[in-house]
N, C-alpha and C positions, 0 to 999 in steps of 0.2 A: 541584548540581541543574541538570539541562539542564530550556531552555524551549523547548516547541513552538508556535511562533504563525502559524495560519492568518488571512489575509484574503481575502474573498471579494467581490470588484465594488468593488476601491479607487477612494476619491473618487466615491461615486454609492451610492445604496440595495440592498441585496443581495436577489437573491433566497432567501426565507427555505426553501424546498424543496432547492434548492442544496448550501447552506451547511449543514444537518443532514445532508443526505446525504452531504457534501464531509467533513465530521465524522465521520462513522460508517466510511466509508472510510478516511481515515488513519488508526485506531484499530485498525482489521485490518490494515492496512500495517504500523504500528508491530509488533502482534503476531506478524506471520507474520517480521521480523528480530528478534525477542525469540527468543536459545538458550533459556531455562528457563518451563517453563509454570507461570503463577501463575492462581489463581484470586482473587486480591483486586485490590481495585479502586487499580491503579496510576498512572492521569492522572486528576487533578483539572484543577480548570479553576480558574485562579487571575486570568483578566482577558477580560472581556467588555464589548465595545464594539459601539452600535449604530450606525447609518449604513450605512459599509459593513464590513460583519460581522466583528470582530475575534476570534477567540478564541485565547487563551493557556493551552497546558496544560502542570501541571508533576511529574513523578513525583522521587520519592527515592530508588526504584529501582535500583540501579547498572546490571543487567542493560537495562533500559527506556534508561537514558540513551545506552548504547551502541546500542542500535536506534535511538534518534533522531539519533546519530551515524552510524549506516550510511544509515542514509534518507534525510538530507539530503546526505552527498558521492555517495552510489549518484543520486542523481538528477541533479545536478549533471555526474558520469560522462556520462549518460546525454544529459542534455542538449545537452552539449560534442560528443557525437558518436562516445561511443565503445559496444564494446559492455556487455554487462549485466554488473552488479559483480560479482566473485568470491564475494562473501560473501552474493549476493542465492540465494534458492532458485525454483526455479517458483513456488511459492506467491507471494513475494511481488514478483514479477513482474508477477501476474495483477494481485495487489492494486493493485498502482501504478496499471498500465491500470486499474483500476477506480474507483482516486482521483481520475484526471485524466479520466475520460468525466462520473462524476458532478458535476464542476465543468459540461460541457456548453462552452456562448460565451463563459460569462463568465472575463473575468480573475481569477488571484489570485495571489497570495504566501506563500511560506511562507521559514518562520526558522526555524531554530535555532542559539542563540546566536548568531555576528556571520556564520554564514554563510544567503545568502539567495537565495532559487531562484524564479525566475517561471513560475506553472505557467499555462503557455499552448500556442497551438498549439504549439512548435517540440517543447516537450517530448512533449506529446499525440502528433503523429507520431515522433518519435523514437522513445516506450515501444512503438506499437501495430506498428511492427517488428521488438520485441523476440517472438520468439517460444519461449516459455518450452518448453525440454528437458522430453523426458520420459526418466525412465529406464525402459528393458526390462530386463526378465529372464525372460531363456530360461530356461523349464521342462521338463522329461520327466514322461513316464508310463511306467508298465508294470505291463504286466496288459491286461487287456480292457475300452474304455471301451464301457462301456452307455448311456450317456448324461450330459449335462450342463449344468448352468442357469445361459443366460447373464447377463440380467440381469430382473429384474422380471414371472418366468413364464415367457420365451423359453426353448426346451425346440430341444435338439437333440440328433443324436445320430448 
């Protein structure tokens, strides 16, 4: 069983908007490097500390545990200066960027098992140069286009 342990505003009171949003994000992080999609509830939270905001979360998962192994050396990667991890997709690219904005000023830490990552500025600039691939794929038509919708009523033709 791999542990995920978020702290948020070590040594001092955490702000509590933060720290659920800091929560919620890593939870899409973790999911978006999860290969198989599960619909049950796979982190539990097995230590919560208040002060400055501690949460421990821990799944049984085998597939989860290796996303928490991708996520913590993919950030680490990432940290150090290099670019984005081979095993990371756009999606969770984005998510990261979204981990590290909803953190905002404050400091924090995250763990899993004996490896530990300080998610602060250096990281926050590092990910928000990561500019997450898209892939194209070139399409044909044929025939006569009459017209086509592009998103939300936008009518062209």
């Amino acid at each position: 069983m791999t542990d995920v342990n978020l702290t948020v505003d070590p040594e001092q009171p955490a702000d509590a908007s933060r720290f659920f949003a800091a929560g919620q994000n890593l939870l899409h992080l973790l999911d978006e490097l999860t290969d198989v999609e599960s619909r049950e509830r796979d982190w539990t939270i097995v230590e919560l500390r208040l002060g400055s905001a501690v949460a421990t979360m821990r799944s049984t998962a085998p597939e989860r545990e290796l996303a928490a192994q991708r996520m913590i050396h993919g950030l680490a990667e990432i940290r150090a200066g290099r670019p984005s991890p081979t095993l990371w997709t756009p999606g969770a690219v984005t998510a990261a960027q979204t981990f590290v904005r909803a953190l905002g000023p404050s400091s924090a830490v995250l763990k899993v098992a004996e490896n530990v990552i300080p998610v602060d500025f250096v990281l926050g600039t590092r990910l928000e140069s990561i500019t997450p691939w898209v892939r194209e794929m070139p399409g044909a038509l044929r025939g006569t286009l009459t017209g086509f919708n592009v998103t939300r009523g936008n009518r062209a033709s």
